[in-house]
C-alpha positions in Angstrom: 19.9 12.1 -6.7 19.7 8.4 -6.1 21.9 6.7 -4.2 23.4 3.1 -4.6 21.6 0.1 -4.0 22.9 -0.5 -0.3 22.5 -3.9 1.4 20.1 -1.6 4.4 18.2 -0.1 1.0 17.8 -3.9 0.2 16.1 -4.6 2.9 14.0 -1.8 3.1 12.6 -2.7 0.1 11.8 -6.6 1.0 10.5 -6.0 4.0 7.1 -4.2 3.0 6.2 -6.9 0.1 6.9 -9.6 3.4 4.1 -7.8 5.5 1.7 -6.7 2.6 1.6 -10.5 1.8 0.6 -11.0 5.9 -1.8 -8.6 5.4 -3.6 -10.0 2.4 -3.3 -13.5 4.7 -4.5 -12.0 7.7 -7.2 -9.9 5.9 -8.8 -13.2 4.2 -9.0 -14.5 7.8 -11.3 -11.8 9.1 -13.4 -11.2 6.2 -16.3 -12.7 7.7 -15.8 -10.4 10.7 -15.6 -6.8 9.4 -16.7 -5.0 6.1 -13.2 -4.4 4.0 -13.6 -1.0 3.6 -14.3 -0.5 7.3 -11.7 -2.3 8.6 -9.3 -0.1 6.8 -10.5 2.7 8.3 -10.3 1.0 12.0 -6.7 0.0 10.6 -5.6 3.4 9.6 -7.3 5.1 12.5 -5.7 3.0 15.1 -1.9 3.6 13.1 -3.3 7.6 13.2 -3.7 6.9 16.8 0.1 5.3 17.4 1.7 8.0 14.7 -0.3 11.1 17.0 2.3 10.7 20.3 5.5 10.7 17.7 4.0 13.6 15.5 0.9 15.2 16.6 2.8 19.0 16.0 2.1 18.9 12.5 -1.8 18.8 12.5 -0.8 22.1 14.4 -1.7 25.5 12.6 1.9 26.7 10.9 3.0 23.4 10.3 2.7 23.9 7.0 0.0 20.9 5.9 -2.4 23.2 4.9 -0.6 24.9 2.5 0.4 20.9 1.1 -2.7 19.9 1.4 -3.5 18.8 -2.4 -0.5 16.6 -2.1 -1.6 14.6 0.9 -4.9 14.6 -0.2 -4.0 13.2 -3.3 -1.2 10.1 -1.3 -4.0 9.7 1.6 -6.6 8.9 -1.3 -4.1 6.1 -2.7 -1.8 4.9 -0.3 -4.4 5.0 2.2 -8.3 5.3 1.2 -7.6 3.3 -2.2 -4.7 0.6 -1.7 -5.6 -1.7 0.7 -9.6 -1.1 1.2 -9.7 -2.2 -2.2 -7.2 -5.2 -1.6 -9.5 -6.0 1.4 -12.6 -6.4 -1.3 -11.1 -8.3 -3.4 -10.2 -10.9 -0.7 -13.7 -11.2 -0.1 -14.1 -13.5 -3.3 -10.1 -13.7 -3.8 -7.8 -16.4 -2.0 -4.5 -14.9 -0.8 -2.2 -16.5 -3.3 -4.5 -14.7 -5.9 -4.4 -11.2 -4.3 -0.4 -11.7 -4.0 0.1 -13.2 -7.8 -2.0 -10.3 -9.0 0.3 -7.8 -7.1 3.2 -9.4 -8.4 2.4 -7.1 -11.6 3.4 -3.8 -9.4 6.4 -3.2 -11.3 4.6 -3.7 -14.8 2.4 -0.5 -13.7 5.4 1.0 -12.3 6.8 0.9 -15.7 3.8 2.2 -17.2 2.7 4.9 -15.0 6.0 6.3 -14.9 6.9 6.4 -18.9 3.2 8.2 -19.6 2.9 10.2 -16.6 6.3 10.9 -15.3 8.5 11.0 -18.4 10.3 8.2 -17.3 12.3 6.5 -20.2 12.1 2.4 -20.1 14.9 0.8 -20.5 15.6 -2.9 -21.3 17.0 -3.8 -17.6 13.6 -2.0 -16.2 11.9 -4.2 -18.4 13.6 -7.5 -17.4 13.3 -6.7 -14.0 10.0 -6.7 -13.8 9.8 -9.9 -16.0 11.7 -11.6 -13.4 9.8 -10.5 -10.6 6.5 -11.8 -11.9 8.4 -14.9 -13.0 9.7 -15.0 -9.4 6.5 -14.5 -8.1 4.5 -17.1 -10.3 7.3 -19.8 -9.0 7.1 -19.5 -5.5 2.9 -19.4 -5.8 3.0 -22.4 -7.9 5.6 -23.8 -6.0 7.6 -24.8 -9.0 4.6 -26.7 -10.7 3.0 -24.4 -13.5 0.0 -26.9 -13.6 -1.3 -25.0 -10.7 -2.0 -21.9 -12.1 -4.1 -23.3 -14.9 -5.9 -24.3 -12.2 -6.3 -21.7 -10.2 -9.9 -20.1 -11.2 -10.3 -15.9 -11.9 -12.7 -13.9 -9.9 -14.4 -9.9 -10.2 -11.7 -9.3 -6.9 -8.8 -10.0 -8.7 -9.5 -6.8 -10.8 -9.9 -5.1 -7.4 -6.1 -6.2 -7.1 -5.8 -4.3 -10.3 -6.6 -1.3 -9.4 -4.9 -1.4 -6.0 -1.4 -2.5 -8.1 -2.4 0.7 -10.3 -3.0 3.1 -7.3 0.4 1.9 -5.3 2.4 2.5 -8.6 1.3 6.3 -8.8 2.1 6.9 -4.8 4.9 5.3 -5.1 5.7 7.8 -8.1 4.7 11.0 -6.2 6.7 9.8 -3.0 10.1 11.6 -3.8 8.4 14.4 -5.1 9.1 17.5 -2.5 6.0 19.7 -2.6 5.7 19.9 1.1 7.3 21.7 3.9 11.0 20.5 5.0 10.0 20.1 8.5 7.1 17.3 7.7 9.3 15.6 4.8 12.2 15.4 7.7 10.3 13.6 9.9 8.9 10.4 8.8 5.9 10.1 11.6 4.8 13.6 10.6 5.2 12.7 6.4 3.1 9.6 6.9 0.5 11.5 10.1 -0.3 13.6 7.1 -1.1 10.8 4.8 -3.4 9.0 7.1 -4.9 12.6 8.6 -6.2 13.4 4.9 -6.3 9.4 4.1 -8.7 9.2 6.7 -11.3 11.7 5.4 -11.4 9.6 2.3 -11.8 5.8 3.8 -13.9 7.9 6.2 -16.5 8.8 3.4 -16.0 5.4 1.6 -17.2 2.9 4.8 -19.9 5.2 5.5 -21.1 4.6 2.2 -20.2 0.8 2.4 -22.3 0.8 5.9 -25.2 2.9 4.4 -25.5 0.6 1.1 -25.0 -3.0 2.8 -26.4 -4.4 5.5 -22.6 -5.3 7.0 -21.9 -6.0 11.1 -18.5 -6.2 13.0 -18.5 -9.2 14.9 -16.2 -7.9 17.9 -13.3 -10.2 19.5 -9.9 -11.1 20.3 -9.6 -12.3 16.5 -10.6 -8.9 14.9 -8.4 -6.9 17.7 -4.9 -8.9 16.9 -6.2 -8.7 13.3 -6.2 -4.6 13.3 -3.0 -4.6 15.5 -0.9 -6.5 13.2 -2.5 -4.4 10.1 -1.8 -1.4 11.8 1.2 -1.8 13.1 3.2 -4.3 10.2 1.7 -3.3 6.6 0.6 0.4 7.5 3.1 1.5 9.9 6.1 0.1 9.5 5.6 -1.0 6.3 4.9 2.4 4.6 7.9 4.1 6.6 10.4 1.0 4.9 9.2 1.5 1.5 9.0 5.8 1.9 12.5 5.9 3.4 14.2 3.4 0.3 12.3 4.9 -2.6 13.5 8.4 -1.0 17.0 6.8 -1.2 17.0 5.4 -5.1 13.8 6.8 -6.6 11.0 4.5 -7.9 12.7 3.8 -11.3 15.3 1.6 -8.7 12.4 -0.2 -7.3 12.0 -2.0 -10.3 15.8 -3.6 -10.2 14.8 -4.5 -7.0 
């Protein structure tokens, strides 16, 4: 059952948009340094790495994540191999704000997804929620002048953003649904070690295609390490447990309200 809208639940859902934006920011910055699709799989592999102390008994056998394993296939292939490697190519002919005003349309698909998919009734305040958001969202980018979004110029990478809003709606959807054992869904490092463990396999497969079909490089340095520490750390790690832990709490429909 969901719960009330807490002050803590708030802020659990803030926080995540907060480092997602850091991430587009700081993944603009290195985008001349790494493939995208490659460095979200160095990203998710280093958070795999710092997850591994805190739950490494569930990639044990009787853990139960065999058995659950077409669930966390299916949130490792969108919260992990889809969302942000395909955020990552779109900044690499998208500016930040872009990326950001594009993602502003999360709870649009949130709406959408969940009234054809998850037999979700829409109802008005859902619907004004989300107006509000984007309204929000289009005020801060243009900073209270709408004359700068008719000048801001459309690119292929926005529909990248797209398809990453599309992909974080459906996790988001399949979050609170409990098709795995009680052990992993009690403990948050193990629910999100089994994301990134199947999430891997898929960005895995995707940047050895990107390496094999491009003629890409990583430029190695003290840039590109604080880059993946921050992207590890912030936007996957902590970032993924605040947004798990309050849609758990109020259910995605709340999310909208937000």
């Amino acid at each position: 059952m969901n719960q009330r809208l807490t002050p803590s639940t708030l802020a659990l859902l803030l926080l995540p948009p907060m480092l997602w934006a850091g991430n587009a920011v700081v993944g603009r910055m290195v985008s001349d340094l790494v493939p995208p699709i490659l460095l979200n799989f160095m990203r998710w592999l280093l958070a795999a790495a710092i997850l591994l102390p805190l739950a490494g008994w569930v990639l044990r056998p009787g853990s139960g994540l065999l058995r659950s394993w077409r669930r966390f296939a299916l949130l490792g292939l969108l919260g992990v191999g889809m969302y942000n490697a395909l955020q990552y190519m779109a900044l690499k002919t998208s500016t930040p704000i872009n990326v950001t005003l594009v993602a502003s349309s999360t709870p649009v698909f949130m709406l959408v997804i969940g009234g054809l998919f998850f037999g979700q009734r829409i109802t008005r305040p859902q619907v004004l929620g989300a107006l509000l958001s984007m309204t929000g969202v289009l005020f801060v980018l243009s900073r209270g002048q709408w004359e700068v979004l008719r000048q801001m110029h459309w690119v292929p990478g926005d529909f990248f953003v797209l398809l990453a809003t599309a992909a974080w709606a459906w996790y988001s959807w399949l979050l609170p649904r409990r098709d795995e054992p009680e052990a992993i869904r009690a403990d948050w490092a193990a629910f999100l070690l089994a994301q990134v463990v199947f999430g891997l396999m898929w960005s895995g497969g995707f940047a050895t295609g990107e390496w094999a079909l491009s003629d890409a490089t990583v430029h190695w340095g003290w840039p590109l390490a604080a880059a993946l520490l921050y992207v590890a750390i912030g936007p996957a790690i902590v970032a993924y447990r605040c947004w798990g832990l309050a849609v758990q709490r109020v259910g995605p429909k709340a999310t909208l309200n937000k």
